[in-house]
C-alpha positions in Angstrom: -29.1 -100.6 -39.5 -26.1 -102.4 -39.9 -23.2 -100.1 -40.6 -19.8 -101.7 -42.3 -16.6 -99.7 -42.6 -15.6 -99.9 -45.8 -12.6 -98.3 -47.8 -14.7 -97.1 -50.3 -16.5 -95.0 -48.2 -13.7 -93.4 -46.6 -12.6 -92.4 -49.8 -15.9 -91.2 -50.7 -16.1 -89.3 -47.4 -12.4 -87.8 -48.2 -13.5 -86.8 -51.9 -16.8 -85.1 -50.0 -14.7 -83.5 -47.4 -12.0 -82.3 -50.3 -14.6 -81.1 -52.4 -16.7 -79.0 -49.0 -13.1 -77.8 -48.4 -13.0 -76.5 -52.2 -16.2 -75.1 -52.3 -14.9 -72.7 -49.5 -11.8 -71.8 -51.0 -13.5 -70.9 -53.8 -16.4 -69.0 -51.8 -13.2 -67.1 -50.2 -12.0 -66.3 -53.4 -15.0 -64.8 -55.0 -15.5 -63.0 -51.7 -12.2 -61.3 -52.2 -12.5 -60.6 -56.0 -16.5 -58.9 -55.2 -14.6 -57.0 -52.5 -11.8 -56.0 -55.0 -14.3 -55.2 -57.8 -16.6 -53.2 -55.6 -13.9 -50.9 -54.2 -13.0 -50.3 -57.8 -16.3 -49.5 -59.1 -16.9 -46.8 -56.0 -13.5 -45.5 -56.8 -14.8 -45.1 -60.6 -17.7 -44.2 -60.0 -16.3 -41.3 -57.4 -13.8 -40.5 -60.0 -16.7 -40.0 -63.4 -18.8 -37.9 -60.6 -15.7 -35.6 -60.3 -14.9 -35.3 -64.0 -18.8 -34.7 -64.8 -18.5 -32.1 -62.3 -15.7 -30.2 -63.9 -17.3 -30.5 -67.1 -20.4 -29.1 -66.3 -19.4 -26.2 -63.9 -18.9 -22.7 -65.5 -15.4 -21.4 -65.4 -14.1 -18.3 -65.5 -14.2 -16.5 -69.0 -13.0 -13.3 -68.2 -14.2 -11.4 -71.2 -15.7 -7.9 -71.2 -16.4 -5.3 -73.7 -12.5 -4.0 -73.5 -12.1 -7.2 -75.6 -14.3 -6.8 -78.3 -14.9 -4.3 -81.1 -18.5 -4.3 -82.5 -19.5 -2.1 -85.1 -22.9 -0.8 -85.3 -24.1 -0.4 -88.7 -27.0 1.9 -89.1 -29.5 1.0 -91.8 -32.3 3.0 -93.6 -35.0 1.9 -96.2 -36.3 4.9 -97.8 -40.0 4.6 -98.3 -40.0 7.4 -101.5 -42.1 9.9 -102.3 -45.4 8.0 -102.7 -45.0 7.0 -98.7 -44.7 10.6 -97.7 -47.7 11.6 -99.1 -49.8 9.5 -96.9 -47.3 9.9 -93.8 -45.6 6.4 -93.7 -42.1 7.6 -93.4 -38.6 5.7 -93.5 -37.7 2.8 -91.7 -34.7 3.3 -89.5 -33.0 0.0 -88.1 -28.9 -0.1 -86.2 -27.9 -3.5 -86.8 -25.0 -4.4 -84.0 -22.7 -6.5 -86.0 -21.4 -10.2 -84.6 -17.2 -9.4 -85.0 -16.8 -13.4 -85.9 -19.2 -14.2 -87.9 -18.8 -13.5 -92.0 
């Protein structure tokens, strides 16, 4: 084929060689900015595994019966006189009382 220079094409070819030249500066960029964003998402993500762990370990509750006062309230039912007759005899029950609730 017969080839011609022309100044068209040379600027065509310098837009094309611009725009290749863009492409990589921009493939650079993105390269940089998944680098950045991936270091920050290991450092969250090692950060949220830490504070999950703290959350969910047991801690120290040092809290023994020195601390706490619980009554024991000792309950009868009397079963009356027809019970006795047949030998069914009162009901005894000690009911440990809860010092917070109501």
């Amino acid at each position: 084929p017969n080839l011609v220079y022309s100044e068209t094409g040379d600027e065509l070819w310098d837009s094309y060689q611009a725009s290749i030249d863009n492409v990589e500066d921009v493939e650079q960029v993105l390269f940089q900015a998944i680098g950045s964003l991936s270091w920050t998402l290991d450092g969250w993500q090692r950060k949220s595994k830490d504070v999950a762990n703290r959350l969910v370990r047991p801690s120290a509750f040092d809290l023994d019966n020195d601390h706490v006062e619980v009554t024991m309230y000792p309950q009868k039912y009397s079963s009356g006189m027809d019970c006795k007759i047949v030998n069914h005899y009162d009901t005894f029950m000690y009911a440990y009382v809860n010092p917070f609730s109501k």
